[in-house]
mmCIF entry with sequence, helices, sheets and N, C-alpha, C, O atoms, coordinates in Angstrom:
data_MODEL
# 
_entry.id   MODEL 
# 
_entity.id                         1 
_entity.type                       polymer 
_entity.pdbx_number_of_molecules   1 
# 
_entity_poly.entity_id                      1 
_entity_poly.type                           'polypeptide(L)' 
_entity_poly.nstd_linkage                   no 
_entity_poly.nstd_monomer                   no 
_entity_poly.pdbx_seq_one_letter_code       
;(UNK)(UNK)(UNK)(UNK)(UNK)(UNK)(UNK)(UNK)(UNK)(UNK)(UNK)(UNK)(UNK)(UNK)(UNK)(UNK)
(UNK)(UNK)(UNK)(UNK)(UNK)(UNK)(UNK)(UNK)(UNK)(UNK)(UNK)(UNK)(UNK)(UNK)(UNK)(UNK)
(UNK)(UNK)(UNK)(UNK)(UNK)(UNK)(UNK)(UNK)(UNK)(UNK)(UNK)(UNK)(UNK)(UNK)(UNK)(UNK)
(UNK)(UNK)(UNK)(UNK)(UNK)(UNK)(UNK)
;
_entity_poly.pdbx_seq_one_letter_code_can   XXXXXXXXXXXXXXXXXXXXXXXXXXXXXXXXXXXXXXXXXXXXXXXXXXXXXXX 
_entity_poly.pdbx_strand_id                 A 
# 
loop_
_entity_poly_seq.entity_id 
_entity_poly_seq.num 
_entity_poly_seq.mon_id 
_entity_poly_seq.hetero 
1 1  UNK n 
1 2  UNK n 
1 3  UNK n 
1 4  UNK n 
1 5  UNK n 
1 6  UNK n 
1 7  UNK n 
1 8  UNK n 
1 9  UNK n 
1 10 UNK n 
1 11 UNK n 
1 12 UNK n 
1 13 UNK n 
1 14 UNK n 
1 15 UNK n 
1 16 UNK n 
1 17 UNK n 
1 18 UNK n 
1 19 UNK n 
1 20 UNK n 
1 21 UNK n 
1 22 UNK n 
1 23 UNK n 
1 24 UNK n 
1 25 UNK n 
1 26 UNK n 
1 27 UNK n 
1 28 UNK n 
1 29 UNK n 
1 30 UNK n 
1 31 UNK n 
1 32 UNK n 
1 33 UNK n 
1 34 UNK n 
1 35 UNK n 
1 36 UNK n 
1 37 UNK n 
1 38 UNK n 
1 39 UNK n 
1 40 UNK n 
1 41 UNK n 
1 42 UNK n 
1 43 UNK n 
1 44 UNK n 
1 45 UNK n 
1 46 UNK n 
1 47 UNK n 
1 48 UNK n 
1 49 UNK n 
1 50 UNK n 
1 51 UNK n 
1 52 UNK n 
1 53 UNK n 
1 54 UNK n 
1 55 UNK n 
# 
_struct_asym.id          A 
_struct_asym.entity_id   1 
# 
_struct_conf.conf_type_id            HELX_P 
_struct_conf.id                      HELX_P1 
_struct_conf.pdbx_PDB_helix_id       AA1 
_struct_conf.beg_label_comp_id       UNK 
_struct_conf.beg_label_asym_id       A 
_struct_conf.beg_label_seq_id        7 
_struct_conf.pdbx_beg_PDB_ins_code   ? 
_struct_conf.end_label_comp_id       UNK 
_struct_conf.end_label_asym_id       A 
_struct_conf.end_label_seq_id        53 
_struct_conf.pdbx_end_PDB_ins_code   ? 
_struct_conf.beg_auth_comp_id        UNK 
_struct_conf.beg_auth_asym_id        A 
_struct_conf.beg_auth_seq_id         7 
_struct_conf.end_auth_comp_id        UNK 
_struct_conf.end_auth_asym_id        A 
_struct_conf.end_auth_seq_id         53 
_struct_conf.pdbx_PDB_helix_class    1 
_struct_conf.details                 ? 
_struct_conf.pdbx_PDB_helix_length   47 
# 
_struct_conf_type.id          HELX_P 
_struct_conf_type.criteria    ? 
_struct_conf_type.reference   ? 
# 
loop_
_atom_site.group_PDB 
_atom_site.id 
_atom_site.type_symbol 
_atom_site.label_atom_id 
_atom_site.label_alt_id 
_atom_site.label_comp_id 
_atom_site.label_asym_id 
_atom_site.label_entity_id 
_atom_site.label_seq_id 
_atom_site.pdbx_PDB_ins_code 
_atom_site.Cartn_x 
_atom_site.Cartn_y 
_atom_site.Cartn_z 
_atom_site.occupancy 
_atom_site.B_iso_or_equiv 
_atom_site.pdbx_formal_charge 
_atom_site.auth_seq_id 
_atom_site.auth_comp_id 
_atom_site.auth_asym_id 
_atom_site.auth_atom_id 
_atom_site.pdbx_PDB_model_num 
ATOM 1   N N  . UNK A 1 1  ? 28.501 29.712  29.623  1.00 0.00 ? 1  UNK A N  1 
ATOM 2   C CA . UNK A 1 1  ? 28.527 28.582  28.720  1.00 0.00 ? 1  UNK A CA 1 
ATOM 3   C C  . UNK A 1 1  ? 27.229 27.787  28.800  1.00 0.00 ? 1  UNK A C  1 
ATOM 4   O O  . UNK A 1 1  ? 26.666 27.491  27.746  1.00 0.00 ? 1  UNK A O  1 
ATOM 5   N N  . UNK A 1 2  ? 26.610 27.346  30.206  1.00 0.00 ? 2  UNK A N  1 
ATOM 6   C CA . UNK A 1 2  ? 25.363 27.253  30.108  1.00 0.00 ? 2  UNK A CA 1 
ATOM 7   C C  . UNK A 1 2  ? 24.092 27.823  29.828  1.00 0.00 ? 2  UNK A C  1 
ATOM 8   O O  . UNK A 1 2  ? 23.038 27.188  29.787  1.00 0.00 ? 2  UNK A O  1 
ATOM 9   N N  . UNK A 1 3  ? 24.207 28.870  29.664  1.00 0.00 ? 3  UNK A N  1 
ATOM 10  C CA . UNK A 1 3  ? 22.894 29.539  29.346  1.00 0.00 ? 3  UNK A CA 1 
ATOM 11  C C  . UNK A 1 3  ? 22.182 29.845  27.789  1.00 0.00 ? 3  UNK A C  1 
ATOM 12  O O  . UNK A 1 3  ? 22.640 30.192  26.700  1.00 0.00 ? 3  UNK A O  1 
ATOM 13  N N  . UNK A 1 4  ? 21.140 29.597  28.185  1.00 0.00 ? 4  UNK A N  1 
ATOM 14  C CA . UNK A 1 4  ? 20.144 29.186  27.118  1.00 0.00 ? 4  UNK A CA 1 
ATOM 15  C C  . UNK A 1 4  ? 19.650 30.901  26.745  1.00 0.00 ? 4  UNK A C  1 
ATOM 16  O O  . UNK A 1 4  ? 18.863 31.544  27.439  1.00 0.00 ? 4  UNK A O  1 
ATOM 17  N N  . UNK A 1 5  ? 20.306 31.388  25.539  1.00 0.00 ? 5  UNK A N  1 
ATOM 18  C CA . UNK A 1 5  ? 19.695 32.320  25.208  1.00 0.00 ? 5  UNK A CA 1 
ATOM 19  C C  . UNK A 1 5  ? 18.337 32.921  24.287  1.00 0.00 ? 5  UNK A C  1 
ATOM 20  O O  . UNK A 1 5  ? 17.670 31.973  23.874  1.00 0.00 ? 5  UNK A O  1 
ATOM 21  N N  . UNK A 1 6  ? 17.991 33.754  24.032  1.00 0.00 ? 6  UNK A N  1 
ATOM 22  C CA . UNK A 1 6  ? 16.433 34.024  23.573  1.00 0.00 ? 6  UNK A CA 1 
ATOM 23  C C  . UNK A 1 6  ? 16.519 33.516  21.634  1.00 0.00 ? 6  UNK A C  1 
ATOM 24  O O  . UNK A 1 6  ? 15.787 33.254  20.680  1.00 0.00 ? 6  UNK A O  1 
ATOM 25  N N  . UNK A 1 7  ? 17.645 33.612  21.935  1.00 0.00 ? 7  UNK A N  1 
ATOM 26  C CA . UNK A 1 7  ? 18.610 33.298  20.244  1.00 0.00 ? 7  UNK A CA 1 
ATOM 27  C C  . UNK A 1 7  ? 17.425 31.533  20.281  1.00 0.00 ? 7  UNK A C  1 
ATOM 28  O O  . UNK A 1 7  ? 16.473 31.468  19.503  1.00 0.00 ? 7  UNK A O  1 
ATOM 29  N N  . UNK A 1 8  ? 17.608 30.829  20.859  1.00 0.00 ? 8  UNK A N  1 
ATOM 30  C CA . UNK A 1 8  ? 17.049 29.567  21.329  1.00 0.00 ? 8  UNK A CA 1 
ATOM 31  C C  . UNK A 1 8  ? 15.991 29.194  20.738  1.00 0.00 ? 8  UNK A C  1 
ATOM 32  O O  . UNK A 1 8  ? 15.867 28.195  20.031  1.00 0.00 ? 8  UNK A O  1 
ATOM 33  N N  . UNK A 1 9  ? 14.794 30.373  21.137  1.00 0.00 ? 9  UNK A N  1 
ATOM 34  C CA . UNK A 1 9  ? 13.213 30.134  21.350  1.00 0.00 ? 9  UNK A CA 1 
ATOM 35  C C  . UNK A 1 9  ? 13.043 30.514  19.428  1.00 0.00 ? 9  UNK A C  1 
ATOM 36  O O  . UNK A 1 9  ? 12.070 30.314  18.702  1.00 0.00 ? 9  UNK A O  1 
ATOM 37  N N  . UNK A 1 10 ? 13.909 30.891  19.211  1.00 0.00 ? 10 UNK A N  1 
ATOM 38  C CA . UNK A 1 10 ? 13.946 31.255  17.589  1.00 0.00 ? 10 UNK A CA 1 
ATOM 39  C C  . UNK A 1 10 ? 14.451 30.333  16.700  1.00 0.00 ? 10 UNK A C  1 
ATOM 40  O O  . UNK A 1 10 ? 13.769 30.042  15.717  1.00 0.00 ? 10 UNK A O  1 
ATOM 41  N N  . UNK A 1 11 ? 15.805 29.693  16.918  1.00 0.00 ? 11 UNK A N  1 
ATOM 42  C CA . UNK A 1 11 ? 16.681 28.829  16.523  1.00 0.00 ? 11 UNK A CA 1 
ATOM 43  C C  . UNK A 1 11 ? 16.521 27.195  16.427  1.00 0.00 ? 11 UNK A C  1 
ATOM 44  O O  . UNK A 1 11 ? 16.910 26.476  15.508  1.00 0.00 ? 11 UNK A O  1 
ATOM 45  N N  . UNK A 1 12 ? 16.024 26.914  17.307  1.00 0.00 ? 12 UNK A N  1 
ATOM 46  C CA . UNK A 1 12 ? 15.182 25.349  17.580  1.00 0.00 ? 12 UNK A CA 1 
ATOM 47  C C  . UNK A 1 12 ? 13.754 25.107  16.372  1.00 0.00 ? 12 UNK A C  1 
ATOM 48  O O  . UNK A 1 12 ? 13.548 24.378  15.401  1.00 0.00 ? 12 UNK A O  1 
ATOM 49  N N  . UNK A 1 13 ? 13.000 26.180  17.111  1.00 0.00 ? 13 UNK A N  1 
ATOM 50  C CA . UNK A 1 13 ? 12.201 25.758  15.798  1.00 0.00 ? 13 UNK A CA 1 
ATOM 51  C C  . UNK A 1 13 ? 11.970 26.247  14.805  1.00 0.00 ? 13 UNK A C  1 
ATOM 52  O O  . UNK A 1 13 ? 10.975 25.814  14.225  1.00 0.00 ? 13 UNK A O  1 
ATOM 53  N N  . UNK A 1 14 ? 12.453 26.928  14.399  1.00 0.00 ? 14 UNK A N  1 
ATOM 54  C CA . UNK A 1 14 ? 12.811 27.349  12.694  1.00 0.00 ? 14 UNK A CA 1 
ATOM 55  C C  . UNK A 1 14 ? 13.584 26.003  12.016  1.00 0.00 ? 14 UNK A C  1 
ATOM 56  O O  . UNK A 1 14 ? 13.357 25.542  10.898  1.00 0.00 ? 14 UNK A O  1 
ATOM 57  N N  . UNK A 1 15 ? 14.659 25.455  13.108  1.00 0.00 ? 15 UNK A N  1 
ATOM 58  C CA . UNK A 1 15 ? 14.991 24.523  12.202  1.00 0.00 ? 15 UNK A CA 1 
ATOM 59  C C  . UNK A 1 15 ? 14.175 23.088  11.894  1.00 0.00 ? 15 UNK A C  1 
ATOM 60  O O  . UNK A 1 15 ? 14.190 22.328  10.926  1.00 0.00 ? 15 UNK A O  1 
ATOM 61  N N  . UNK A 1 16 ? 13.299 23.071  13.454  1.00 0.00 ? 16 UNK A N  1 
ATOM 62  C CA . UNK A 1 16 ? 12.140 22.370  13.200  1.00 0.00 ? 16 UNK A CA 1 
ATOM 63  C C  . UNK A 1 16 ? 11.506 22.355  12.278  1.00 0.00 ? 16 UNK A C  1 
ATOM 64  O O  . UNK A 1 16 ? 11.259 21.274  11.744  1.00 0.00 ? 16 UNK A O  1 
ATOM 65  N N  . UNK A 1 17 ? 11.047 23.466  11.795  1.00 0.00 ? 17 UNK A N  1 
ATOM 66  C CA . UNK A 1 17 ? 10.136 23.423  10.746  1.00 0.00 ? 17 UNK A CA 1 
ATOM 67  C C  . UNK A 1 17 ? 10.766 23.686  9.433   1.00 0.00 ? 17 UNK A C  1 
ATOM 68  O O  . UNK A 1 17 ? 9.966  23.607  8.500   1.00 0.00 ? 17 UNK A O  1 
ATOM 69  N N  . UNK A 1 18 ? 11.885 23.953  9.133   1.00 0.00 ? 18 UNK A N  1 
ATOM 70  C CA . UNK A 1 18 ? 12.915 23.586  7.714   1.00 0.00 ? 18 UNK A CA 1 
ATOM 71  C C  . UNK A 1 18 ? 12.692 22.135  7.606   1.00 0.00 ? 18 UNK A C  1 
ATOM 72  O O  . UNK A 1 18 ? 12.042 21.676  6.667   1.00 0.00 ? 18 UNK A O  1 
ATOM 73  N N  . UNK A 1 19 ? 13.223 21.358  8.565   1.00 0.00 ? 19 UNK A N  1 
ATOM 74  C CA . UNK A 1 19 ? 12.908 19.878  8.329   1.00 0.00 ? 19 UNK A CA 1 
ATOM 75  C C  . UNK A 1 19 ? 12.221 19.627  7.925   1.00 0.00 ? 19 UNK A C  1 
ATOM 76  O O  . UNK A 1 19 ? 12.291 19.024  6.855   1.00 0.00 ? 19 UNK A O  1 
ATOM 77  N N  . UNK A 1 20 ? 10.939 19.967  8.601   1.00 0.00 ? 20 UNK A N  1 
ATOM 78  C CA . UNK A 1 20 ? 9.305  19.280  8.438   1.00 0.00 ? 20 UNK A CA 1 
ATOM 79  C C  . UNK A 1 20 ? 8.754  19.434  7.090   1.00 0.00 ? 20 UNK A C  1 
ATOM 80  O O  . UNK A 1 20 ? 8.012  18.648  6.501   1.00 0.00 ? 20 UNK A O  1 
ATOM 81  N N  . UNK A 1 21 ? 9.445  21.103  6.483   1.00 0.00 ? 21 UNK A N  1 
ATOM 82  C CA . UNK A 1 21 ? 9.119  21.304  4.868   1.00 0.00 ? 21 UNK A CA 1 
ATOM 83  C C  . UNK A 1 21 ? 10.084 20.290  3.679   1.00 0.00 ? 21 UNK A C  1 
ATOM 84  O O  . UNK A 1 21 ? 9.798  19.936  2.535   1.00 0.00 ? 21 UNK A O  1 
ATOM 85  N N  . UNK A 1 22 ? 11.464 19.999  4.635   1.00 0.00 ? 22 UNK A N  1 
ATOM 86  C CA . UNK A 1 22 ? 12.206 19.149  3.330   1.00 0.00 ? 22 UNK A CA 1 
ATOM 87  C C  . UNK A 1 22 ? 11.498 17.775  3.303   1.00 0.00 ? 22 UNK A C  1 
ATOM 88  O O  . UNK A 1 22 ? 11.148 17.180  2.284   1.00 0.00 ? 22 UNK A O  1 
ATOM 89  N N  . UNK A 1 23 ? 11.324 17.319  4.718   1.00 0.00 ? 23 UNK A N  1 
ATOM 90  C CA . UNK A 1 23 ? 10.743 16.166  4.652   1.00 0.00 ? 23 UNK A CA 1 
ATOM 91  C C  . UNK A 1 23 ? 9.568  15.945  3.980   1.00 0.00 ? 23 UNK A C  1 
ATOM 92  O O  . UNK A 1 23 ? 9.541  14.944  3.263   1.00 0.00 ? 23 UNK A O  1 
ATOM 93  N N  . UNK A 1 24 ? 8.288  16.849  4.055   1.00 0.00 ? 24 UNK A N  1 
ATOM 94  C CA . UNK A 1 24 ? 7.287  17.211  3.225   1.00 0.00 ? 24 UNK A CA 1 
ATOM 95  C C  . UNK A 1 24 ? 7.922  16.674  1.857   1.00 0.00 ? 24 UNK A C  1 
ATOM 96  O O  . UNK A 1 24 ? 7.685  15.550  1.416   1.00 0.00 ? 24 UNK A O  1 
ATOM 97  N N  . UNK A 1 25 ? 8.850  17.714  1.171   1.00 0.00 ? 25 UNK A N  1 
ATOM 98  C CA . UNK A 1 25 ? 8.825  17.379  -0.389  1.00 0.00 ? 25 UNK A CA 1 
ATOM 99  C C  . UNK A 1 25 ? 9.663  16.460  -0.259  1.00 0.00 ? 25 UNK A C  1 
ATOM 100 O O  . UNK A 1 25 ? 10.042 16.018  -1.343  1.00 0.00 ? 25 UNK A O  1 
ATOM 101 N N  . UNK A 1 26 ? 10.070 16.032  0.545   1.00 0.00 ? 26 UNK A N  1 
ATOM 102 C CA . UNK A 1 26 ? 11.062 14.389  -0.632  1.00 0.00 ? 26 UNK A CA 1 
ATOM 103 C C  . UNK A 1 26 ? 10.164 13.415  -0.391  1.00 0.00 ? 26 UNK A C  1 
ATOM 104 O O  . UNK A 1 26 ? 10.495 12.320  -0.846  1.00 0.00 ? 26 UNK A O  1 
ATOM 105 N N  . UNK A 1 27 ? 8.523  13.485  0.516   1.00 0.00 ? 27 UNK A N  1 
ATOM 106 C CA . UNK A 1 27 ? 8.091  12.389  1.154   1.00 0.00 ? 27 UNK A CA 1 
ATOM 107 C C  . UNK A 1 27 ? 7.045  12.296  -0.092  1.00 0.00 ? 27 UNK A C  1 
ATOM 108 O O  . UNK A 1 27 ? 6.648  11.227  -0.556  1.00 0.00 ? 27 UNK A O  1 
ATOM 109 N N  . UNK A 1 28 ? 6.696  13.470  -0.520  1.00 0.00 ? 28 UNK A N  1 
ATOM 110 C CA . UNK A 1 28 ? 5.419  13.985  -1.676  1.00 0.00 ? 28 UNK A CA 1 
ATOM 111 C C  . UNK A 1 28 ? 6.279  13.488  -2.755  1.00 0.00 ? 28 UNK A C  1 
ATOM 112 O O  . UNK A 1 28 ? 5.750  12.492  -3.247  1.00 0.00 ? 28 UNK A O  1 
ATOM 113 N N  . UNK A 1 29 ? 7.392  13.779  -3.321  1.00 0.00 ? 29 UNK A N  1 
ATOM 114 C CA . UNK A 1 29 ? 8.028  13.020  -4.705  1.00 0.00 ? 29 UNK A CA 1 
ATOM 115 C C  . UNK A 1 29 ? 8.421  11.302  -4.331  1.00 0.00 ? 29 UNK A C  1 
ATOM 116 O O  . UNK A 1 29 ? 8.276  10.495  -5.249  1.00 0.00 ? 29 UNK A O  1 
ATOM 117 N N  . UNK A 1 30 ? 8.765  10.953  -3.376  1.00 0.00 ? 30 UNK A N  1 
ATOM 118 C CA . UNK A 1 30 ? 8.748  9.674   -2.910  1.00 0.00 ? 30 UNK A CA 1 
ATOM 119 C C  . UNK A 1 30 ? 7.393  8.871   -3.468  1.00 0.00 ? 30 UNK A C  1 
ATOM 120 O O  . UNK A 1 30 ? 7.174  7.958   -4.264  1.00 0.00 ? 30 UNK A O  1 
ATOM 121 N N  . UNK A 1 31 ? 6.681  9.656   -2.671  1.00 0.00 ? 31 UNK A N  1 
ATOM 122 C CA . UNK A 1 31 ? 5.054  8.842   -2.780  1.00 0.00 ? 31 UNK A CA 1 
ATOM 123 C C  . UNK A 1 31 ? 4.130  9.253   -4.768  1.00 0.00 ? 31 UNK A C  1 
ATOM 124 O O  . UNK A 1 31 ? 3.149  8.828   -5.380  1.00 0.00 ? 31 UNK A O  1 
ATOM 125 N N  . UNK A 1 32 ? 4.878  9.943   -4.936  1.00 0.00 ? 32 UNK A N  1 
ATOM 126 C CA . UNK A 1 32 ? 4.422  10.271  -6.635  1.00 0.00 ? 32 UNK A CA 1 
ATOM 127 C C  . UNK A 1 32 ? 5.160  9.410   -7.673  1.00 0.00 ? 32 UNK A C  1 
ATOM 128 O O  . UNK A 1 32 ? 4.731  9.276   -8.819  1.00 0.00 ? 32 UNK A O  1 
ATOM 129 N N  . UNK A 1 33 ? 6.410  8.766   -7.176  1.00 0.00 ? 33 UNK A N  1 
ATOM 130 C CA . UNK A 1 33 ? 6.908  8.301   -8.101  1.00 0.00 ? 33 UNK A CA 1 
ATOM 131 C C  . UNK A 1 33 ? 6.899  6.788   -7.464  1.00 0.00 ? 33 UNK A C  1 
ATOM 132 O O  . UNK A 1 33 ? 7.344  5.983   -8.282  1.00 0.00 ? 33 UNK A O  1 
ATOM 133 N N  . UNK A 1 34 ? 6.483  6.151   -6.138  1.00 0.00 ? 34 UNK A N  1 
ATOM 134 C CA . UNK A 1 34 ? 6.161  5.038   -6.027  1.00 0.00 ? 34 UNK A CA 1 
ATOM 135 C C  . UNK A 1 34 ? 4.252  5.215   -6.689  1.00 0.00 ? 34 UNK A C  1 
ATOM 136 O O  . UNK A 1 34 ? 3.589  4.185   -6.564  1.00 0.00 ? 34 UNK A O  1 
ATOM 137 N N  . UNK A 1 35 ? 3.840  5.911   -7.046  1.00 0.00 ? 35 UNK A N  1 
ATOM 138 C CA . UNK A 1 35 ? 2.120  5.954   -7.646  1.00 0.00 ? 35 UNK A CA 1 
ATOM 139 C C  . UNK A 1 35 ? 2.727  5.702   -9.006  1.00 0.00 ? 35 UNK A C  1 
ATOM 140 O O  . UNK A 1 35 ? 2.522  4.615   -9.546  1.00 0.00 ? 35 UNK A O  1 
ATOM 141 N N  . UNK A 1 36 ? 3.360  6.504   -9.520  1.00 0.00 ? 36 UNK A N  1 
ATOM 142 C CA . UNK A 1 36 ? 3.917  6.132   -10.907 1.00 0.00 ? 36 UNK A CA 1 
ATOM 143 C C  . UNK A 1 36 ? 4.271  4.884   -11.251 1.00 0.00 ? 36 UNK A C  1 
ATOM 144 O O  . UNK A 1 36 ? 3.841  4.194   -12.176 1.00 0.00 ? 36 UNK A O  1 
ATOM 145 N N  . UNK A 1 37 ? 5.128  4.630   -10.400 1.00 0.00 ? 37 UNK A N  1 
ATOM 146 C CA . UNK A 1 37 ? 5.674  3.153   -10.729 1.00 0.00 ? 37 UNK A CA 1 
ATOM 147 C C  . UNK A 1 37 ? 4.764  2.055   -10.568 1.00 0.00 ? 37 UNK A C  1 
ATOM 148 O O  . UNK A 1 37 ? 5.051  1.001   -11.135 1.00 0.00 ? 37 UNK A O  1 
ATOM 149 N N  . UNK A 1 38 ? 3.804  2.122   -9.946  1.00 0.00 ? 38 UNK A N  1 
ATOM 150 C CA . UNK A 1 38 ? 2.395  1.111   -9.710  1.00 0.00 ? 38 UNK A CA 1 
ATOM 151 C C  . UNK A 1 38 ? 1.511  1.268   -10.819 1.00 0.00 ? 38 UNK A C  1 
ATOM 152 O O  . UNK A 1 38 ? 0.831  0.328   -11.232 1.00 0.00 ? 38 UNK A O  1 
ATOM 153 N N  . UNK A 1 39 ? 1.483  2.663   -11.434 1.00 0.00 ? 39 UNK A N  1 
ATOM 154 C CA . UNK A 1 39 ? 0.626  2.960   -12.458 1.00 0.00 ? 39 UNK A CA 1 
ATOM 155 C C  . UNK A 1 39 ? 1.586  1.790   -13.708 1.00 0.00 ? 39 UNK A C  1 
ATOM 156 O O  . UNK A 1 39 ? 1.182  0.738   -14.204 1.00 0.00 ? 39 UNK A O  1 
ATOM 157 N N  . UNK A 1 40 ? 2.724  2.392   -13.875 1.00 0.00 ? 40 UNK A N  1 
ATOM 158 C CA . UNK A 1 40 ? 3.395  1.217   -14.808 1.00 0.00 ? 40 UNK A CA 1 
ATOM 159 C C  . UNK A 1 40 ? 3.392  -0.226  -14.839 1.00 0.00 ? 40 UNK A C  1 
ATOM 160 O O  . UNK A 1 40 ? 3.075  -0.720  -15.922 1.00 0.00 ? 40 UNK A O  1 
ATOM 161 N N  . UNK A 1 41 ? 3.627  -0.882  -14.052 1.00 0.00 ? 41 UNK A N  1 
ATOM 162 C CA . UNK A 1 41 ? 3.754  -1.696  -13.412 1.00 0.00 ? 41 UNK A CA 1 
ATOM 163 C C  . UNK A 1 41 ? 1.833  -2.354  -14.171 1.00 0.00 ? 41 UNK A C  1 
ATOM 164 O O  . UNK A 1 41 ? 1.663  -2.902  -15.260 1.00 0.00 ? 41 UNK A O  1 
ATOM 165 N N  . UNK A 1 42 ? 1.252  -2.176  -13.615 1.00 0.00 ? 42 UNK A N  1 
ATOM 166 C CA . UNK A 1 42 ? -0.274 -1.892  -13.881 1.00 0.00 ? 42 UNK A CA 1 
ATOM 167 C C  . UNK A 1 42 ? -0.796 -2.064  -15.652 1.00 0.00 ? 42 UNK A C  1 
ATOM 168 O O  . UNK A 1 42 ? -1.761 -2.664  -16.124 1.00 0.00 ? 42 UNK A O  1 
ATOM 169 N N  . UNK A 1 43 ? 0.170  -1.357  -16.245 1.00 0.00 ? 43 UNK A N  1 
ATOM 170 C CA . UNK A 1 43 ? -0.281 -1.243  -17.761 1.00 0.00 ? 43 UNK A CA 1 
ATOM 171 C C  . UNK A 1 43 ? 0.482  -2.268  -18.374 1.00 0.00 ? 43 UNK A C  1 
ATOM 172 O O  . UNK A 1 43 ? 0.128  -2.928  -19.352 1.00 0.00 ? 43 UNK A O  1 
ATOM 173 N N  . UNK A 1 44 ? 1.772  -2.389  -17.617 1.00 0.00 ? 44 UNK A N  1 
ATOM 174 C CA . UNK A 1 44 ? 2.207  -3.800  -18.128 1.00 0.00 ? 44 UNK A CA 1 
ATOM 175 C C  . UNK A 1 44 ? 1.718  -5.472  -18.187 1.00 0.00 ? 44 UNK A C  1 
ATOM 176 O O  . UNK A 1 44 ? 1.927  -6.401  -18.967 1.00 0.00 ? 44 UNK A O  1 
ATOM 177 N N  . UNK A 1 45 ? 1.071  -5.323  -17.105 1.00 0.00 ? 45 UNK A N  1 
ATOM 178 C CA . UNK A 1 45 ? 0.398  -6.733  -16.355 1.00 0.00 ? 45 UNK A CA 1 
ATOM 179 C C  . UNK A 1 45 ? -0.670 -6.667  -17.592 1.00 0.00 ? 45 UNK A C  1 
ATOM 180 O O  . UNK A 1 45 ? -0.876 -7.587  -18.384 1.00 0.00 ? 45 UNK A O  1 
ATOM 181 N N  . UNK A 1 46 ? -1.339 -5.322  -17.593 1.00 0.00 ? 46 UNK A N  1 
ATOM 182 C CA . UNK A 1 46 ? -2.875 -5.464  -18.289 1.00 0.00 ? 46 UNK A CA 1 
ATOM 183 C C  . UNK A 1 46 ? -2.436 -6.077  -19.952 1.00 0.00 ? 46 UNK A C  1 
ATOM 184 O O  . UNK A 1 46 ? -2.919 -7.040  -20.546 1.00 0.00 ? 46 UNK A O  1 
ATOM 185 N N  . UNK A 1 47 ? -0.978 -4.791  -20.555 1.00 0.00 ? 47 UNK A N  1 
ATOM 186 C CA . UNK A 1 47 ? -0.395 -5.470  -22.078 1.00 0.00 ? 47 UNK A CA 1 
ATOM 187 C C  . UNK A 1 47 ? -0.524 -6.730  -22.290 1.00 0.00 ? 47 UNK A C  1 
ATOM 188 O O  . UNK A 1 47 ? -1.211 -7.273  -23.155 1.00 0.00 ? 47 UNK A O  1 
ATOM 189 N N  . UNK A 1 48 ? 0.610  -7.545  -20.935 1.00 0.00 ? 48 UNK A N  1 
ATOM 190 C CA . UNK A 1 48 ? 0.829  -8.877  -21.100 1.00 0.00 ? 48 UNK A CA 1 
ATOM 191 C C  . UNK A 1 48 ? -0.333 -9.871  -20.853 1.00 0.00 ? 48 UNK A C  1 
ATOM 192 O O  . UNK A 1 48 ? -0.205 -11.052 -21.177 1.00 0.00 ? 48 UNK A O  1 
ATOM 193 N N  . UNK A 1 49 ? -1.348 -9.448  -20.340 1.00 0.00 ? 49 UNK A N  1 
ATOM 194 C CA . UNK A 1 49 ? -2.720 -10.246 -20.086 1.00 0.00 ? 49 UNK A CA 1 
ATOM 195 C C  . UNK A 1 49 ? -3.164 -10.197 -22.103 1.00 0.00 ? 49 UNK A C  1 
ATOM 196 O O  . UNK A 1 49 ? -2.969 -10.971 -23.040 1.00 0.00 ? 49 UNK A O  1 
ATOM 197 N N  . UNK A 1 50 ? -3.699 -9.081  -21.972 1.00 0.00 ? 50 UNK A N  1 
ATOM 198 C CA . UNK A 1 50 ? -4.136 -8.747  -23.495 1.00 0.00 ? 50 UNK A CA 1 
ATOM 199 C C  . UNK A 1 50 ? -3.029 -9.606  -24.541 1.00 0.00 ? 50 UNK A C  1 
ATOM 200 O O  . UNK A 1 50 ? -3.235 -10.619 -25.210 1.00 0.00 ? 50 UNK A O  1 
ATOM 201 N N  . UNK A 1 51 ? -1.820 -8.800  -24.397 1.00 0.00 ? 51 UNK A N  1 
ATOM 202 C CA . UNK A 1 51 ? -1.175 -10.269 -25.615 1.00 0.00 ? 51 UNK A CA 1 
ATOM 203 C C  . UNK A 1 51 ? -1.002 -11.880 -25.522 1.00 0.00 ? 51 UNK A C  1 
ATOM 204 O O  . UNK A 1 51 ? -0.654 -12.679 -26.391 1.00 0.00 ? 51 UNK A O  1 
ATOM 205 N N  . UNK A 1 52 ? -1.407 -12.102 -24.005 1.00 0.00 ? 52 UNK A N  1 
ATOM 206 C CA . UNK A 1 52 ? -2.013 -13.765 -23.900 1.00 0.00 ? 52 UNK A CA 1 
ATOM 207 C C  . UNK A 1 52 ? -2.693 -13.956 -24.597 1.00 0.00 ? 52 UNK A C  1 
ATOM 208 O O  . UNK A 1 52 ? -2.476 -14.579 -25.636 1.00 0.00 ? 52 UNK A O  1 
ATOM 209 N N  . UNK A 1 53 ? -4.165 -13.286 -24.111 1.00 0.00 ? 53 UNK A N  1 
ATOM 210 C CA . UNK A 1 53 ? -5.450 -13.659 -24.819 1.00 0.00 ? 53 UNK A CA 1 
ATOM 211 C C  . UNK A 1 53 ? -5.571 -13.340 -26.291 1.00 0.00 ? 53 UNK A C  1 
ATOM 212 O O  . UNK A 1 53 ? -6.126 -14.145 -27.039 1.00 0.00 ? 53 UNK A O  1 
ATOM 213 N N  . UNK A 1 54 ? -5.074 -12.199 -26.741 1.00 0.00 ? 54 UNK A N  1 
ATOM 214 C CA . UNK A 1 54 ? -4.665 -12.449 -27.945 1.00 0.00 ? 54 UNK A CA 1 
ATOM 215 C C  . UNK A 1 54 ? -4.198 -13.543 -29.278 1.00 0.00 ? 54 UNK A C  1 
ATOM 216 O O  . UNK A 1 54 ? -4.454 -13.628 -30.479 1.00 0.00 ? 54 UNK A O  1 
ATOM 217 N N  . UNK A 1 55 ? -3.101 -14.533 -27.953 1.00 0.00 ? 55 UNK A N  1 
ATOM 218 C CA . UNK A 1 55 ? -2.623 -15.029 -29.063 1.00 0.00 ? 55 UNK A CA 1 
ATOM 219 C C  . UNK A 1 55 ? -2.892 -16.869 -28.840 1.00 0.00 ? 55 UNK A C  1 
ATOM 220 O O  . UNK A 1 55 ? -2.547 -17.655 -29.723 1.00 0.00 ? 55 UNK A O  1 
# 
């Protein structure tokens, strides 16, 4: 029951590195759609500046 089999040296980090790839893409669409939302955010400020001075 205690023993650490060779199953182990395979099993540990494979799942290590499954993680490291999901975390990768939800961290890459995370960070693309907080850029997006700054980009928006951004064109709005500039609209509402422009229809100040505009009017």
């Amino acid at each position: 029951m205690g023993q650490i089999t060779a199953a182990h040296f395979i099993y540990i980090p494979a799942v290590l590195v499954v993680g490291v790839v999901i975390g990768w893409i939800l961290g890459s669409r995370a960070a693309a759609d907080a850029y997006a939302a700054e980009l928006r955010r951004r064109e709005e400020r500039e609209k509402r500046k422009a229809e100040k001075q505009a009017s």
